[in-house]
C-alpha positions in Angstrom: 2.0 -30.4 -5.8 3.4 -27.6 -7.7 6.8 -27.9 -9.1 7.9 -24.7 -8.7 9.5 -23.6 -5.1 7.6 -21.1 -3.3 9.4 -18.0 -3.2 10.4 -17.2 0.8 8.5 -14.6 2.5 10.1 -11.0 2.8 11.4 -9.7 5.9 9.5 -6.7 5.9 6.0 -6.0 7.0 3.0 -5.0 4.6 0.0 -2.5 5.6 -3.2 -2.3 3.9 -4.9 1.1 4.3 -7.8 1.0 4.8 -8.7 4.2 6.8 -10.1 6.4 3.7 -13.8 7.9 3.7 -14.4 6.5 -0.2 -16.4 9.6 0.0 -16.1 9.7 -4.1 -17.4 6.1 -4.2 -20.1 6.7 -2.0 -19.5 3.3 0.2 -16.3 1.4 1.7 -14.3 0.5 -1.2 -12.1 -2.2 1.0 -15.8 -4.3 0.8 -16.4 -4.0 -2.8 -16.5 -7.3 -4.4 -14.4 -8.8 -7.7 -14.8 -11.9 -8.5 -16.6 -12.7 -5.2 -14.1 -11.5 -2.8 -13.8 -8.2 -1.1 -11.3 -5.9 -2.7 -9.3 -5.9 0.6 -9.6 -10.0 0.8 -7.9 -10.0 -2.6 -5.4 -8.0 -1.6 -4.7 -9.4 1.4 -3.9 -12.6 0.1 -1.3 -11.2 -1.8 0.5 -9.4 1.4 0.4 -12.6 2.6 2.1 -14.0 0.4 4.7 -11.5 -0.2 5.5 -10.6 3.6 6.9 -12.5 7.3 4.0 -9.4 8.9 0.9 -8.3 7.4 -1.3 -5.3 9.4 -4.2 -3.4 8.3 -4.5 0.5 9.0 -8.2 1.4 9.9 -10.0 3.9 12.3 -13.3 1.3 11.7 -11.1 -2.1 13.5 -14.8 -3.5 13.6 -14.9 -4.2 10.1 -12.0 -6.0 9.8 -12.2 -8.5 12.7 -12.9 -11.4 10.5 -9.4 -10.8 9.1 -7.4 -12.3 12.0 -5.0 -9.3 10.9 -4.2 -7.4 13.0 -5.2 -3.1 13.2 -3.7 -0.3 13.5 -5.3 2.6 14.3 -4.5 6.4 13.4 -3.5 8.4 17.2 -5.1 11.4 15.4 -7.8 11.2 13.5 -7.9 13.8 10.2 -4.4 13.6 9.2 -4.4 11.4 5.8 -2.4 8.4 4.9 0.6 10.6 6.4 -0.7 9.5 9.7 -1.0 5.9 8.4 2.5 6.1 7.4 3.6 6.8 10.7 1.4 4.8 13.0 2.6 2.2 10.8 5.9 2.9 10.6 6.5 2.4 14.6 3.7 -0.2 15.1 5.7 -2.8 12.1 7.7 -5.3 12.8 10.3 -4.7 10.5 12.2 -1.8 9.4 11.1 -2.1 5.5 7.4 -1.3 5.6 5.4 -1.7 2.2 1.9 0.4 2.3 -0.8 0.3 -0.1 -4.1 1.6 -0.4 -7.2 -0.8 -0.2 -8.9 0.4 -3.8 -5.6 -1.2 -5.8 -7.7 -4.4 -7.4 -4.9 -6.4 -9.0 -1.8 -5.9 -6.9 1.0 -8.4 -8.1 3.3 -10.3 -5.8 6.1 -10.1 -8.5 6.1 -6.8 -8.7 6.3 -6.0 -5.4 9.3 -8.3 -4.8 10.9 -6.5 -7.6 10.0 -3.4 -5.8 11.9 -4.9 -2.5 14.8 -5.2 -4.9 16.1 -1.7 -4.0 15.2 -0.9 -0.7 18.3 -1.7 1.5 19.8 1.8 -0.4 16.8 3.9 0.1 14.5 5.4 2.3 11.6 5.2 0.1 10.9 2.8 -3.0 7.9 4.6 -4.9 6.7 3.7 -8.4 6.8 6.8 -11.0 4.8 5.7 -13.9 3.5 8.2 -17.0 0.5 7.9 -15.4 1.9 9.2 -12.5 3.1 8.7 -8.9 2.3 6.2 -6.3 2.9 6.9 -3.0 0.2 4.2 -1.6 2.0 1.2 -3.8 5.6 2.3 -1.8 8.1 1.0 0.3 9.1 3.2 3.4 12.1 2.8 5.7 11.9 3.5 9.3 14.4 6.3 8.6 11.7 8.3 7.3 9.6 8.5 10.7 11.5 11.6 12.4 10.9 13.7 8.7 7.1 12.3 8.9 6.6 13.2 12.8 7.9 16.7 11.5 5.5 17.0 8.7 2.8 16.1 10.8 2.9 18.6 12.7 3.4 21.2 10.3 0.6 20.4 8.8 2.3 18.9 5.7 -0.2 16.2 5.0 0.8 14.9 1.5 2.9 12.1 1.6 4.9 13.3 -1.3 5.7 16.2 0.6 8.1 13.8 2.4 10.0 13.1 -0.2 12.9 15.8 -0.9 14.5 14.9 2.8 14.5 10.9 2.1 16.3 9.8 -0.3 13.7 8.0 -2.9 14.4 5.0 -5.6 11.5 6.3 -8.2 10.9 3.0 -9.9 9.8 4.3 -13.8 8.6 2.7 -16.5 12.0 1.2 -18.0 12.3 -0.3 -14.7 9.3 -2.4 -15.6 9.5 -3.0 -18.9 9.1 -6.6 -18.1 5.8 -6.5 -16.4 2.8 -6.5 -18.5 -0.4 -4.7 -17.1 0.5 -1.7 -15.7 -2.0 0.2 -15.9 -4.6 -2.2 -14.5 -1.6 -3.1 -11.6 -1.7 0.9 -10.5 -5.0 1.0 -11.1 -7.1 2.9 -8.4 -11.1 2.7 -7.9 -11.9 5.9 -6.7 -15.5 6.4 -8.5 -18.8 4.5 -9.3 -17.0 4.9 -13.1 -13.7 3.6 -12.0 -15.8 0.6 -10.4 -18.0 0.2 -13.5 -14.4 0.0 -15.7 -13.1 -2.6 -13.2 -16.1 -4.6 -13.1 -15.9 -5.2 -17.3 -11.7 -5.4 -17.1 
C-alpha cells in the first residue's frame, strides 16, 4: 500500500480531443502506441486521475467505445477545436472544464493541478511557454461559452481569438520553474518526425 494519500479528485471535468484529421501524420494520432498503449489510453489515465468527469470529444464515437468514456460530438462539423470548446463546455458537468489535445504524449497530473490552482479568478487558464502558447493544455470557464457561440458564428475559428474578451491567467515559465520537462510535457506529435523524436525520448 502506498504511503502517500492519494490526492482527491478535482471538481471539474476533463476533455480529450480527439476530433482532429492528423492529416500531417497521415493516421489517427489518438491510436499511436508508446510504450504499448495508445496515446489517448495514456492520457486518459491521467484525466482520470486528475478529474470527478472525464469525456472525450470525437466526430468518429466508434473508435472510442472500448473507453467506457463517454463522447461528445461536434453539432457542426468543420469548425476546429473552437467547436470542441463549446460542445464541451455545455455538455460538462462542471463549470471548470480542462481540454487537451490527444497528440500531448506525457501529460502530468501535477501539473495540471497546479494549473487548477488559478482558475476560480479566471476565465481561462492557458500555459504561455517560450515555446509558445497552449490553448489545447487549458482550463476554460463556462463564462467563456456566450464569447465562443459569438465567434462561431463569425467565423472566428482560432481559439486564441477568444482570448481578449475573457479574462486569461497565462501561466509562463517562472510559474513553472519547479517542474522539470517541459518541453517534452507541451510536447505535440503532429509529424511522422515528431513521432520518430517521441519514439527515441
Amino acid at each position: 500500500m502506498n504511503p502517500e494519500k492519494q490526492l482527491a479528485k478535482l471538481k471539474a471535468t476533463g476533455i480529450l480531443l480527439a476530433g482532429g484529421k492528423s492529416s500531417r501524420m497521415g493516421k489517427n494520432k489518438a491510436f499511436l502506441e508508446l510504450e504499448g498503449q495508445p496515446l489517448a489510453e495514456r492520457s486518459l489515465k491521467v484525466l482520470e486521475a486528475v478529474f470527478t468527469e472525464v469525456l472525450i470529444s470525437s466526430n468518429q464515437p466508434e473508435l472510442y467505445t472500448d473507453f467506457n468514456v463517454p463522447i461528445i460530438q461536434d453539432k457542426i462539423p468543420g469548425r476546429g477545436p473552437l467547436e470542441g470548446l463549446c460542445q464541451g463546455l455545455m455538455t460538462a458537468s462542471f463549470e471548470t472544464v480542462f481540454f487537451v489535445a490527444c497528440d500531448m504524449p506525457f501529460l502530468q497530473e501535477e501539473l495540471i493541478r497546479f494549473q487548477f490552482s488559478w482558475t476560480p479568478n479566471y476565465d481561462v487558464v492557458v500555459p504561455r511557454l517560450r515555446t509558445g502558447l497552449h490553448p489545447l493544455h487549458a482550463f476554460y470557464n463556462r463564462r467563456c461559452l456566450p464569447h465562443i457561440k459569438n465567434n462561431l458564428e463569425k467565423g472566428h475559428l482560432k481559439i486564441i481569438d477568444l482570448y481578449p474578451v475573457c479574462s486569461v491567467r497565462y501561466v509562463d515559465d517562472s510559474d513553472l520553474a519547479s517542474f522539470s520537462n517541459l518541453e517534452d510535457v507541451f510536447c505535440n506529435v503532429n509529424t511522422p518526425e515528431d513521432w520518430s523524436r517521441t519514439l527515441n525520448h
